[in-house]
N, C-alpha and C positions, 0 to 999 in steps of 0.2 A: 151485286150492289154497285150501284154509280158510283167514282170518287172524282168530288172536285179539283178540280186546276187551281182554282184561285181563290182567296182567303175572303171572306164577305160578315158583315155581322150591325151592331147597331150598338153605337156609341153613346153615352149622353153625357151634355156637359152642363154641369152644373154649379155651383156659388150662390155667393149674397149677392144684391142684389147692383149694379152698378162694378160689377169687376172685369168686366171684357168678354162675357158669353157670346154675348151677337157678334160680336166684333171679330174673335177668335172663329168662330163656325164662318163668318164672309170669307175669311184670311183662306181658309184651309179649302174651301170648295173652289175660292177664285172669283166669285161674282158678291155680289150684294145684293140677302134675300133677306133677313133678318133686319129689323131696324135698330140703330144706335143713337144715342142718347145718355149726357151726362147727367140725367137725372134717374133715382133709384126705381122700379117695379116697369123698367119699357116694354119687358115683352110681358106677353100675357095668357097665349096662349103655347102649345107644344107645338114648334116648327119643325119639320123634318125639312135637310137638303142632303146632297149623295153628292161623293165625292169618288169617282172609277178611271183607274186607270189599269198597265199592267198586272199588276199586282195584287187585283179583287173592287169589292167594293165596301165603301165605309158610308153608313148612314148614321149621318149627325142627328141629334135632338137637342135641340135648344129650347131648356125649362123658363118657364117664370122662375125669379130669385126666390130661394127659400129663406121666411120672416114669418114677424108675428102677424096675423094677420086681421085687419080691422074693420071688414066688413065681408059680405058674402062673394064680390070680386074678389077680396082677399085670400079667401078661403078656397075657391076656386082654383087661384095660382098654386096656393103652395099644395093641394091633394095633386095637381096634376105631377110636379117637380118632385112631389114625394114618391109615387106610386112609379113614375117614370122608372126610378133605382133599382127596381128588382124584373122591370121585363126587358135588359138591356143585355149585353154580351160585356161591357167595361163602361166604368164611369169616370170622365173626367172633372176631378174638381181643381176649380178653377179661384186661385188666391192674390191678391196683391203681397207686392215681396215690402214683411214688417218682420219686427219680431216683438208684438205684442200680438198675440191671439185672443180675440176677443168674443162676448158670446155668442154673435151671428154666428163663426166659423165652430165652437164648441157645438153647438145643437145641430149644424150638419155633420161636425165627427161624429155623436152622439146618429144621428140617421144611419151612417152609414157603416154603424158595429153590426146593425140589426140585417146587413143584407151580405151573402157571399159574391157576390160579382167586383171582381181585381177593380180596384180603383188606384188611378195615374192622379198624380199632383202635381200639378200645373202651376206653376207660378209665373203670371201674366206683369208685364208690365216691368220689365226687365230694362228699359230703354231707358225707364226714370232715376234708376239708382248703379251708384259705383259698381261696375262688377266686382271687384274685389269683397264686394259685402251678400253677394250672392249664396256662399257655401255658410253665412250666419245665418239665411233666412231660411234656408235647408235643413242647419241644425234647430232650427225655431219648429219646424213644423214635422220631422222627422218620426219624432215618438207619441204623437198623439192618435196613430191610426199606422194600421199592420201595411203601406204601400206599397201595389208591384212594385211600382215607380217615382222617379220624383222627377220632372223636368223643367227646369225655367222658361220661359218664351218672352218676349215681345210681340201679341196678336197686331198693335198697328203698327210696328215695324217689317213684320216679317222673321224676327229674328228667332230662329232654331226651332219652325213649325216643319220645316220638312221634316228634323230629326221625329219631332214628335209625331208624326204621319207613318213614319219609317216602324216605333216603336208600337202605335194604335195596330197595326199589322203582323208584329211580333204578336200579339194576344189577341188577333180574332179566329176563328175556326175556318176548316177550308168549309167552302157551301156555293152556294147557287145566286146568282148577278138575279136581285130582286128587283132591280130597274133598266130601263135602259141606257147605255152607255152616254148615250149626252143627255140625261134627265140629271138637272138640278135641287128641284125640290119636290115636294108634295102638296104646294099650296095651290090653292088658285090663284089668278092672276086678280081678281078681285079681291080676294085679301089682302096679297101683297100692295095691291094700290092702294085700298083702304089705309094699311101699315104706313106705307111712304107717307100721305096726309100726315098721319099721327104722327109721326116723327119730326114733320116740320111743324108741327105744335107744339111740339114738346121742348123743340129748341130754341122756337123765339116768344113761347107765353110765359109770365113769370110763374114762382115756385108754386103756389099753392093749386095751379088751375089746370095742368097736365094731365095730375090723376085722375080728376074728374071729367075727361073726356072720352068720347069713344065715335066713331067713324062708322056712316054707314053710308054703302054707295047703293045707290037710289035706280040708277041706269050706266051702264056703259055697253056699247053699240057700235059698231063701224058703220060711219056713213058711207051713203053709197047716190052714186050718180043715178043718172035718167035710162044709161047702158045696164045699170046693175052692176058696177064696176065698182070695185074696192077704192075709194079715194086716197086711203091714207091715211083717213085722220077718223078717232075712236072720239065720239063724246062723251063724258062722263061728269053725272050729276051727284055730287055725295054730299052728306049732312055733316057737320062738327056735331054731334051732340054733349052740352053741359049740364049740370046741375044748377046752375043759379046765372037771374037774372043780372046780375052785376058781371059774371064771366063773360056772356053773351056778350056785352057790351065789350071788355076787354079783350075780346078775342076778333069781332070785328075791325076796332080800332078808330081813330081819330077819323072821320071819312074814308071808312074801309080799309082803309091802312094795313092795317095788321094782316083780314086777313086775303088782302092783294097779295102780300109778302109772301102768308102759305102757299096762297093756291100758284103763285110764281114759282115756290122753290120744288113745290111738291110736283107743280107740270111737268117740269125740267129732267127730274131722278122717274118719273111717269115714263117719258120720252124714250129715255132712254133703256128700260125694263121691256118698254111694248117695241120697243123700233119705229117710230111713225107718231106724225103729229097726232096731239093731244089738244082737245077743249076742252078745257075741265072748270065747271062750274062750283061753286062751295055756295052752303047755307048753313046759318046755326040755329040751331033747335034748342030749347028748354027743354027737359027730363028730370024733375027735382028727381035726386036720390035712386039714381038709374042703379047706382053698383050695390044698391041693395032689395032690388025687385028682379023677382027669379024670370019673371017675362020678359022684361027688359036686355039682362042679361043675356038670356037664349035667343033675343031676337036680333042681337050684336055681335053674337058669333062665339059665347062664352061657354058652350055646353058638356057638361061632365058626363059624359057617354056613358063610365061606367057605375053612373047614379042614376040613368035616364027613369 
C-alpha cells in the first residue's frame, strides 16, 4: 500500500455573510481569486483555490454566507454552504471578534452540531479591536460548539494566518497532491472576469441594486494579427444584467458615468489576472426577476448539480 509524504485534504470556510471569507481564502493562497465587497451575499457560488507548498496541499472552499433566504438565488447559496459542511476534511468558521452572539452565528452553530468534521474558529478582524480584549471574545464564543480550535486572525492584515495554515495541517490527513503545484484555483478565467465586473458593481452602485445583478460575458478572445500572432490584447464583451428599469439607468449613470467607472476599475484588476491588455466592452440588460427563474439562473452560472 502507497503512503503519502505529504498532508493534502479540503478545507471550507464558512460564516455570515460579509465577515472576511474571500478575503481570508485571497490572504492564505497569496493572490486574489475570490471577490470582496462591503456588502452582505458577494460570493455566490462555491470557489475552490489551492494553496501547495512543502508541507502538502490545502484546498480552500469559499461558500456563499449562510442566511435566510429570500428567493430562489437565495436558496441556492445557502444549499451549496450547507451541503459543503459534510464533504470536507475541516471547516473553518469564520466570526467577527464581539461578545454578543447573535442568531446568524446561533443557526450556523446549530448547522454545525449536525455534522462530524473538526471545526477551527476563526476570529477575523483582529486589527479592529484592543488585543487585550481578545481572550473575552474567546471566552464569548468558546462553549457554544465542541472546537478543535480556536484562533484569532486579521485576513486584511496578515495577522497570524501562517499560524492558522500551520494548524489547518496539523488536521489534514497525509494523501495525494490533487492539483498541480502552481494551480491556483478551479475556476475559469471567465468567471473570474465575470466576478471582478461584479465586484466593481458592487462597490460603486448604491445598497439596494448589487443584489439584483449578475454578469454575463458574451465573448472574450485574443486578438490576433495578419501573422496569426498573439497581440496581447484579449477582448471582451460582457452584459451587467438587472432587474429593473430604473437600475439600468443608475448603473449606466449621468452620460455613462457610472458605468465608465466599472468598466475602468474592473479593466484594470482584468489586467492584471490575464497578464496583457484588455478591451473590455460593458452593456446593461433588463431581466425583471432573473434570481427567481430557474433558467435565468442556470444560464448565469448558478446551477445546483446535485439537484440537476
Amino acid at each position: 500500500m502507497y503512503e503519502y509524504k505529504n498532508k493534502s485534504g479540503f478545507v471550507t470556510i464558512i460564516g455570515r455573510p460579509n465577515v472576511g471569507k474571500s478575503t481570508l481564502m485571497n490572504r492564505l493562497i497569496g493572490q486574489k481569486i475570490a471577490i470582496t465587497s462591503n456588502k452582505p451575499q458577494t460570493t455566490r457560488n462555491k470557489i475552490q483555490t489551492v494553496f501547495t507548498d512543502e508541507r502538502g496541499q490545502i484546498i480552500f472552499i469559499d461558500t456563499p454566507g449562510i442566511h435566510k433566504a429570500k428567493n430562489k438565488l437565495g436558496q441556492y447559496m445557502v444549499s451549496v454552504a450547507e451541503r459543503t459542511l459534510k464533504e470536507v476534511d475541516l471547516v473553518l468558521w469564520l466570526v467577527e471578534p464581539t461578545t454578543f452572539i447573535g442568531a446568524g452565528e446561533r443557526h450556523i452553530a446549530e448547522q454545525l452540531t449536525k455534522i462530524k468534521t473538526p471545526v477551527i474558529l476563526v476570529i477575523n478582524k483582529i486589527d479592529t479591536v484592543n488585543k487585550n480584549e481578545i481572550l473575552t471574545f474567546i471566552a464569548t464564543y468558546k462553549d457554544i460548539l465542541d472546537f478543535a480550535e480556536i484562533i484569532p486572525v486579521s485576513a486584511l492584515k496578515g495577522e497570524n494566518t501562517e499560524e492558522l495554515i500551520k494548524v489547518i495541517f496539523n488536521y489534514l490527513p497525509y494523501g495525494p497532491m490533487y492539483y498541480e503545484e502552481d494551480t491556483l484555483t478551479d475556476q475559469p478565467e471567465r468567471q473570474i472576469v465575470a466576478e471582478l465586473i461584479r465586484e466593481k458593481a458592487l462597490r460603486l452602485l448604491n445598497e439596494e441594486i448589487p443584489h439584483g445583478i449578475a454578469i454575463s460575458i458574451e465573448q472574450m478572445k485574443e486578438r490576433r494579427n495578419n501573422d496569426n500572432e498573439n497581440m496581447g490584447i484579449i477582448d471582451i464583451h460582457a452584459n451587467i444584467i438587472c432587474e429593473k428599469d430604473s437600475h439600468k439607468g443608475i448603473i449606466i449613470g449621468k452620460g455613462g458615468g457610472m458605468l465608465k467607472k466599472i468598466g475602468t476599475q474592473a479593466r484594470m484588476e482584468i489586467e492584471n489576472l490575464l497578464d496583457c491588455k484588455v478591451n473590455l466592452q460593458l452593456w446593461v440588460k433588463v431581466k425583471k426577476d432573473w434570481r427567481d427563474n430557474d433558467f435565468l439562473l442556470k444560464n448565469y452560472g448558478f446551477v445546483d448539480k446535485e439537484i440537476e
